[in-house]
C-alpha positions in Angstrom: -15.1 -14.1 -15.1 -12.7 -13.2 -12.4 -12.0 -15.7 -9.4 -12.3 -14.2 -6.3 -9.4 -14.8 -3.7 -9.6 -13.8 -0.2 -7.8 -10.6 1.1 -4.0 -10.8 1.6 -2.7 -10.3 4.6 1.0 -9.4 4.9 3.3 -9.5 8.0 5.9 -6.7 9.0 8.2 -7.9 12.2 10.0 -5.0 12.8 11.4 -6.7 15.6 12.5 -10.0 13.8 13.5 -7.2 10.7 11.3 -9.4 8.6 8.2 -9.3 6.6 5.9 -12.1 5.5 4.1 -11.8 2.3 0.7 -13.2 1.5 2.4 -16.3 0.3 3.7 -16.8 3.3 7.6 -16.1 2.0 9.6 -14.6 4.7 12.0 -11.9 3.3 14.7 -9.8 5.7 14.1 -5.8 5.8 16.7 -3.7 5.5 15.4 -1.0 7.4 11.9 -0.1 9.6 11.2 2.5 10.6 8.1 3.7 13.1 6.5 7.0 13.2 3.6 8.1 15.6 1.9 7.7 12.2 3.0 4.6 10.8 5.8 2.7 9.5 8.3 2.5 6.6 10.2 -0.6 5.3 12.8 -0.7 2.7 14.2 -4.1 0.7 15.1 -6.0 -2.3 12.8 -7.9 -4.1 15.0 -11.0 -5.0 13.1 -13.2 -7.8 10.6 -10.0 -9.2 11.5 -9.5 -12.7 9.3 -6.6 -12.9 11.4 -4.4 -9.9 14.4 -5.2 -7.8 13.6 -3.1 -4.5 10.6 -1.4 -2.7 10.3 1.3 -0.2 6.7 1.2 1.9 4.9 3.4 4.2 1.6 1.9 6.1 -0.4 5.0 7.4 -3.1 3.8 9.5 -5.5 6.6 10.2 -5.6 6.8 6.7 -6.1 3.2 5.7 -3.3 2.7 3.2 0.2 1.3 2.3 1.9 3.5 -0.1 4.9 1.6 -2.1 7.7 2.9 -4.0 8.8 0.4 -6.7 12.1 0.3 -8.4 11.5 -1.1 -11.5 13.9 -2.9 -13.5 14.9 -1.6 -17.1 12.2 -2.3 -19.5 9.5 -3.0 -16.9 9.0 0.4 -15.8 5.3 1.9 -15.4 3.9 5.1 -15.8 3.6 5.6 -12.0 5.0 7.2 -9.3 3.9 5.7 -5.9 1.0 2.6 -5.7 -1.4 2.9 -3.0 -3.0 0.2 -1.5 -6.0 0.6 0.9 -5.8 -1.8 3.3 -6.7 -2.4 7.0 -4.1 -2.4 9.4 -3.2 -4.2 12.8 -0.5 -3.3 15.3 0.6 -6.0 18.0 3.5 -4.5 19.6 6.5 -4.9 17.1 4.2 -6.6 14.7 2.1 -4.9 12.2 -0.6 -6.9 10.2 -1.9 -5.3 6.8 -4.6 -6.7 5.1 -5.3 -5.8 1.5 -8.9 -4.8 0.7 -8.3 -5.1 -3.3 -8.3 -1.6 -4.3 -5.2 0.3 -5.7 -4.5 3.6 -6.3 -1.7 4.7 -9.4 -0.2 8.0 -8.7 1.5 10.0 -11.2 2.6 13.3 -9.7 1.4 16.6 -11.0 -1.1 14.4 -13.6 -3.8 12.4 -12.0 -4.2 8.8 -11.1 -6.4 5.6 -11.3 -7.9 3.4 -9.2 -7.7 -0.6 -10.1 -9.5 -3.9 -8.7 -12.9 -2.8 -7.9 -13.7 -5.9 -9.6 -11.7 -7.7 -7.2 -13.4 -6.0 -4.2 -16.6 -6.9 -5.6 -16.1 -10.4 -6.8 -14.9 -11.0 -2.9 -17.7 -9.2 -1.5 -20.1 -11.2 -3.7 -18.2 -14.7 -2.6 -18.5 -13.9 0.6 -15.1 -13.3 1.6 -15.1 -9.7 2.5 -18.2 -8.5 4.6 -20.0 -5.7 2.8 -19.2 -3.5 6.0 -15.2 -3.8 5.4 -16.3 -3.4 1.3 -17.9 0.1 1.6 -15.2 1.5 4.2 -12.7 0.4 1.6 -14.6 2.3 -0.8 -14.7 5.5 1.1 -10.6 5.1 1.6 -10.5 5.1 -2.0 -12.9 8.0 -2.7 -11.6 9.7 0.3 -7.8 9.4 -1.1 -8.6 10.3 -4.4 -10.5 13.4 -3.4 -7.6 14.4 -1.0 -4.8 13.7 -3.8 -7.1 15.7 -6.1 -7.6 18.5 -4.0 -3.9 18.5 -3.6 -2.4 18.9 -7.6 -2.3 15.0 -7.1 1.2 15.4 -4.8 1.5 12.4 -2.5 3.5 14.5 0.0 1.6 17.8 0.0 -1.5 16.3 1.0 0.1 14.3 3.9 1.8 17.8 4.9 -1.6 18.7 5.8 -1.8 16.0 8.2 1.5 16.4 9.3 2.8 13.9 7.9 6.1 13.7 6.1 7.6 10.2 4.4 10.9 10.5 3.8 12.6 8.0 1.4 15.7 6.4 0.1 14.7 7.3 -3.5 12.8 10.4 -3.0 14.7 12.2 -0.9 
């Protein structure tokens, strides 16, 4: 049986050029980045075996955080950008993002798959995640998924349509 853990929240001090993971590690940003519809951070991952860098986007309005892993030779996944739904605070230079357990794998041009509705549901059944915040995670997800579907399953097409455009170190 899976053992439900509370969400993670994670903390991005664009001002301090830091960010805070669930853990409560403090790692230095390279860069951030604001837009009027959210904010980018790029930096290493010192200690992951699995990648060695990460480029993020938190978006808001449409209740995710969309990562960019640079995996490390033989670690690599059949994925090009993880989505996160999560729910997202702003406090002048400080953004908060809370994860609310579901994930979205994107591969470009192919499809994509949705992880840890267990985990949403093992909280929700613990009481650690009020059924409220449960379901509006679940229509992110659906909502996302539709949208990428809609879309030939291209991350930046369907955000062209909001006007939004991510730019990244990687991806040009």
């Amino acid at each position: 049986m899976l053992e439900p853990h509370p969400p993670k929240v994670e903390i991005f001090d664009v001002g301090g050029a830091t960010n805070t993971d669930p853990k409560g590690i403090v790692r230095d940003v390279e860069e951030y980045r604001t837009e009027p519809f959210g904010l980018y951070l790029a930096r290493p991952t010192p200690g992951r075996e699995q990648f060695r860098y990460l480029e993020s986007w938190l978006l808001p309005a449409q209740g995710l955080r969309i990562t960019d892993f640079w995996f490390n030779p033989g670690h690599e996944r059949d994925q090009d950008f993880y989505l996160d739904v999560v729910g997202t605070d702003v406090d002048g230079d400080v953004w908060r993002s809370t994860d609310l357990y579901l994930d979205i794998v994107l591969r470009t041009g192919r499809g994509l798959e949705v992880l840890d509705t267990d985990e949403l549901l093992a909280a929700v059944n613990a009481g650690l995640l009020p059924a409220d915040r449960a379901t509006a995670a679940l229509e992110t997800a659906y909502a996302t998924v539709d949208a990428l579907a809609s879309h030939g399953y291209d991350l930046h097409r369907w955000l062209s349509t909001l006007d939004i455009q991510l730019s990244w170190r990687r991806h040009g």
